[in-house]
C-alpha positions as CSV (number, residue, x, y, z in Angstrom):
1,X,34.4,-79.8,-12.7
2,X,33.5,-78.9,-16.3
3,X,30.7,-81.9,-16.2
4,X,29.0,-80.1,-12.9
5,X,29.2,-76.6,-14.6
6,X,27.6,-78.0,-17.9
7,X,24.7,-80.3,-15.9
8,X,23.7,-76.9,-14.0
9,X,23.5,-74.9,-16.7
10,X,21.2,-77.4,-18.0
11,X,19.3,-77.5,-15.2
12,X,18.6,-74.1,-15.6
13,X,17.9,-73.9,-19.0
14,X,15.5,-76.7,-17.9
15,X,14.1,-74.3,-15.3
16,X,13.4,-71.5,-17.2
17,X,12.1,-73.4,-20.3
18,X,9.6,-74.9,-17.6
19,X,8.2,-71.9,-15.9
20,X,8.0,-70.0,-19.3
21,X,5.7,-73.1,-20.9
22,X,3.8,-73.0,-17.4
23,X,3.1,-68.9,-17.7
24,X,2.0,-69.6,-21.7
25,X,-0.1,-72.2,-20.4
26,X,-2.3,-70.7,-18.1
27,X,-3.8,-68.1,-20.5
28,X,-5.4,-64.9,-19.2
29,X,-3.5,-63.9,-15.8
30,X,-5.3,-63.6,-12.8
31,X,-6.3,-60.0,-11.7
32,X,-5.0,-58.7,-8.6
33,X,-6.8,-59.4,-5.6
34,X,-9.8,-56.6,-4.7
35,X,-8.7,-53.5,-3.4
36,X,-11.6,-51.8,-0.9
37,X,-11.8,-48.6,0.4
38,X,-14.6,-48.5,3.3
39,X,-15.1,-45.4,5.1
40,X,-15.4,-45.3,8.0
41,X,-14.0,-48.6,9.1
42,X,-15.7,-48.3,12.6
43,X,-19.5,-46.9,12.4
44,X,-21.6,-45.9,15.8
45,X,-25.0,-45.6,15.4
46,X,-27.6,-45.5,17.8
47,X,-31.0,-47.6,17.7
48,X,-33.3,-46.4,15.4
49,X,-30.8,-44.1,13.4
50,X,-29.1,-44.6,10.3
51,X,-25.3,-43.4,8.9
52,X,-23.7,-43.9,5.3
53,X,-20.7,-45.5,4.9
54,X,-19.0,-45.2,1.9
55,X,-17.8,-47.7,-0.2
56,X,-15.1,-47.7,-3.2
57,X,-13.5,-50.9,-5.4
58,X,-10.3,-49.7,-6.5
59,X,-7.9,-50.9,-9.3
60,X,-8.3,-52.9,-11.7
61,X,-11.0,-54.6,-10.1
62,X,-12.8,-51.6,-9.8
63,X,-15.7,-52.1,-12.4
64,X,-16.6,-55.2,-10.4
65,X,-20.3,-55.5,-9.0
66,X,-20.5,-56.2,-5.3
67,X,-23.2,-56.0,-2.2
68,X,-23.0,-55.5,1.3
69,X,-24.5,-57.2,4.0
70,X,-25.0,-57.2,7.5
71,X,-23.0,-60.0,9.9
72,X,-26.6,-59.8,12.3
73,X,-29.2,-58.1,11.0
74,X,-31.2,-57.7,14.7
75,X,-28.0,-55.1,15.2
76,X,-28.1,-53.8,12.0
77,X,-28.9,-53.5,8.9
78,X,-27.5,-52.5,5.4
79,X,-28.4,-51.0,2.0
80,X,-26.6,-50.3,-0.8
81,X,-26.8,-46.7,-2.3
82,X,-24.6,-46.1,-5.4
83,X,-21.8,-44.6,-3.0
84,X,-22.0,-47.0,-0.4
85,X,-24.5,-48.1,2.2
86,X,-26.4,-47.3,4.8
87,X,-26.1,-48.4,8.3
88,X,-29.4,-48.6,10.5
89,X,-29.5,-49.5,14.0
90,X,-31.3,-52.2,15.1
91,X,-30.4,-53.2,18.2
92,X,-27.5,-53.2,21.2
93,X,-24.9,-54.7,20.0
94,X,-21.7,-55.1,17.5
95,X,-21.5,-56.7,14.5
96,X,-19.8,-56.5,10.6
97,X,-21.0,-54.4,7.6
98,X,-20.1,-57.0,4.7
99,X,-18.6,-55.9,1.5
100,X,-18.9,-58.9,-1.1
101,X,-17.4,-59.1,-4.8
102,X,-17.4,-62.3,-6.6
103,X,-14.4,-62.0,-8.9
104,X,-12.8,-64.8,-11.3
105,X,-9.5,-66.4,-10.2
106,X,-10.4,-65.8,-6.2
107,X,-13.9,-66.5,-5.7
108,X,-16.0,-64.5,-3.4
109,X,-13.9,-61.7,-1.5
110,X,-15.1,-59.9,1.3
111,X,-14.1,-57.1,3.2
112,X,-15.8,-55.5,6.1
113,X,-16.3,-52.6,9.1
114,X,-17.4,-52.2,12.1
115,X,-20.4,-51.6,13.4
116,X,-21.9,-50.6,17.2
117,X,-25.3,-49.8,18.1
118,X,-25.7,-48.2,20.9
């Protein structure tokens, strides 16, 4: 009994010793993954006319550069404004105002909204 008590505490010991070498390893931790606020998440907008939609990177991501896009651009189409963007109807139809951020450790991250055209 003493030998299986004395081999798992070294196996522990082992463990730990492992992960902690693993975490000195890697350097610089990753940052947490993008946090977006997009407001509103559904926009209606009819042909012709255009709407802002705000747009706000939170934590500590938040100094990140990003761009929207549209998902169909004969729906609708996007700018960036420094709040946001601005949604302009194109044509009949749904589609996805694309919010993009290329961030170290996850790539390019994307969030989106809605968008009809009426």
């Amino acid at each position: 009994m003493r030998r299986r008590t004395h081999a798992r505490w070294t196996l522990m010991l082992l463990a730990a010793v492992t992960v902690a070498g693993a975490a000195a390893a890697c350097g610089d931790p990753l940052r947490p993954y993008p946090q977006f606020t997009i407001n509103p998440r559904t926009v209606s907008v009819a042909r012709g006319a255009s709407t802002p939609v705000k747009i706000v990177l939170s934590g500590p991501n938040k100094e990140e550069s990003w761009t929207v896009e549209s998902g169909n651009a004969s729906i609708a189409t996007v700018a960036q404004t420094e709040t946001g963007a601005t949604v302009t109807g194109v044509g009949a139809g749904s589609t996805r105002l694309y919010v993009v951020v290329n961030t170290e450790g996850f790539g390019t991250v994307r969030d989106s909204a809605t968008v009809n055209v009426q």
